[in-house]
MILO-573796 format. One record per residue (C-alpha): residue in one letter; x, y, z negated. Coordinates in Angstrom, 1 decimal. Layout:
<recs>
res = a x = X y = Y z = Z
...
</recs>
This chain:
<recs>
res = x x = -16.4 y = -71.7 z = 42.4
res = x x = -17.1 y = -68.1 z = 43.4
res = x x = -16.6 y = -66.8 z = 46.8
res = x x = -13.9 y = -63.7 z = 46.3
res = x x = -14.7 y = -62.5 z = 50.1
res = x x = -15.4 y = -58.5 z = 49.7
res = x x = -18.3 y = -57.5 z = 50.7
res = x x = -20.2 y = -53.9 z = 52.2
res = x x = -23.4 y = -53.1 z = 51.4
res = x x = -25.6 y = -52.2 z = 54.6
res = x x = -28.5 y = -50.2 z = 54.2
res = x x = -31.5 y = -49.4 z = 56.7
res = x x = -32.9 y = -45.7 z = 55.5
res = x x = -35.9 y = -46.3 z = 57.8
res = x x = -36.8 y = -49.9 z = 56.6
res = x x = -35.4 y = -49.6 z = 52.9
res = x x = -33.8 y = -53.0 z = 53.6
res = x x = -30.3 y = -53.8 z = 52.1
res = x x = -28.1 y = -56.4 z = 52.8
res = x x = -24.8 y = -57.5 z = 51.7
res = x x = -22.3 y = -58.8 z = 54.3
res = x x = -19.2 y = -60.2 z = 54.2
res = x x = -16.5 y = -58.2 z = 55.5
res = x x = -15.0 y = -59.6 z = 59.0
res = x x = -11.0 y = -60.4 z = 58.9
res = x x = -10.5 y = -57.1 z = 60.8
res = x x = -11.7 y = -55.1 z = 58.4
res = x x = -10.2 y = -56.8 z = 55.0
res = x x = -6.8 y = -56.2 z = 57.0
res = x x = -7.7 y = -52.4 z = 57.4
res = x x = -8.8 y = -52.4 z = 53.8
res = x x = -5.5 y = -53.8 z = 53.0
res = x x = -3.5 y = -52.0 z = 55.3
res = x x = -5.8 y = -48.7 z = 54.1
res = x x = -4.4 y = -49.4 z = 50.3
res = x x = -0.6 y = -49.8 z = 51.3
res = x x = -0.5 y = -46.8 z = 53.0
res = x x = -2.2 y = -44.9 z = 50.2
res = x x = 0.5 y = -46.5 z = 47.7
res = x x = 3.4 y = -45.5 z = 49.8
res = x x = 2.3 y = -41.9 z = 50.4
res = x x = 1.3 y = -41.7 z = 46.2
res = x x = 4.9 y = -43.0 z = 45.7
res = x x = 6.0 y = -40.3 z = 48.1
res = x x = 4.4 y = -37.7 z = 46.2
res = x x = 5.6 y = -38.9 z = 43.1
res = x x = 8.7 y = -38.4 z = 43.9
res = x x = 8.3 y = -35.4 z = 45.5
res = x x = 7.1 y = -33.7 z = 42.5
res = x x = 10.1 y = -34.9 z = 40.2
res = x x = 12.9 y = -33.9 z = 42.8
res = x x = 10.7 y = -30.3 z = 42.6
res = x x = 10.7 y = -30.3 z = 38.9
res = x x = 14.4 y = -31.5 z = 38.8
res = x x = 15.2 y = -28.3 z = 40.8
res = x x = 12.9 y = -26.2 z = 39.2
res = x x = 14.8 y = -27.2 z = 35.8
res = x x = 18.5 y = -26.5 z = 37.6
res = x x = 17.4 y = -23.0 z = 38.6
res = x x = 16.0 y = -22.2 z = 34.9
res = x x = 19.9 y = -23.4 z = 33.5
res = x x = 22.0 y = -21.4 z = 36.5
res = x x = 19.7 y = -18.2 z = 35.6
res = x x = 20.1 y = -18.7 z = 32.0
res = x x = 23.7 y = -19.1 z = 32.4
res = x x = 23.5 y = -15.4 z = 34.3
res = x x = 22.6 y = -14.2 z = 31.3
res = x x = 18.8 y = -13.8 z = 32.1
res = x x = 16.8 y = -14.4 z = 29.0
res = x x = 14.2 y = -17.2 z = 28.8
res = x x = 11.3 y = -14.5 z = 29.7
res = x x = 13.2 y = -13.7 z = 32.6
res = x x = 13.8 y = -17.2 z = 33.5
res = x x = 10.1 y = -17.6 z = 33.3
res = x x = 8.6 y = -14.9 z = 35.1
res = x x = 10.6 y = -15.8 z = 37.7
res = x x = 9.7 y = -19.4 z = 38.0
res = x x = 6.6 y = -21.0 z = 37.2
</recs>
């Protein structure tokens, strides 16, 4: 059976030594709670970005429906 603790990788520039060391409970629970938050503010963004386009696409149809012409419509929003 393999041991499926992570691990960090310690180096010491002035002796050229490595070593690999388990990481403590404190830091797999930062790691962890590093990821979730990354998730959550990716999902944010996400979302962000398709309300924008979503809007983006509602201005293009009440401009068209102006009477602007699709160049119009396009110089003005990109």
């Amino acid at each position: 059976m393999s041991d499926t603790t992570p691990t960090k990788i310690v180096a010491d520039l002035a002796t050229g030594e490595t070593k690999i060391i388990p990481l403590t409970d404190a830091e797999i629970a930062q790691r962890d709670a590093d990821a979730k938050a990354a998730a959550e503010r990716k999902a944010q963004e996400d979302a962000d970005a398709a309300i924008l386009a979503g809007l983006k696409e509602s201005g293009k149809a009440k401009l068209s429906a102006l009477g602007l012409t699709d160049a119009e419509v396009a110089a003005l929003i990109k």
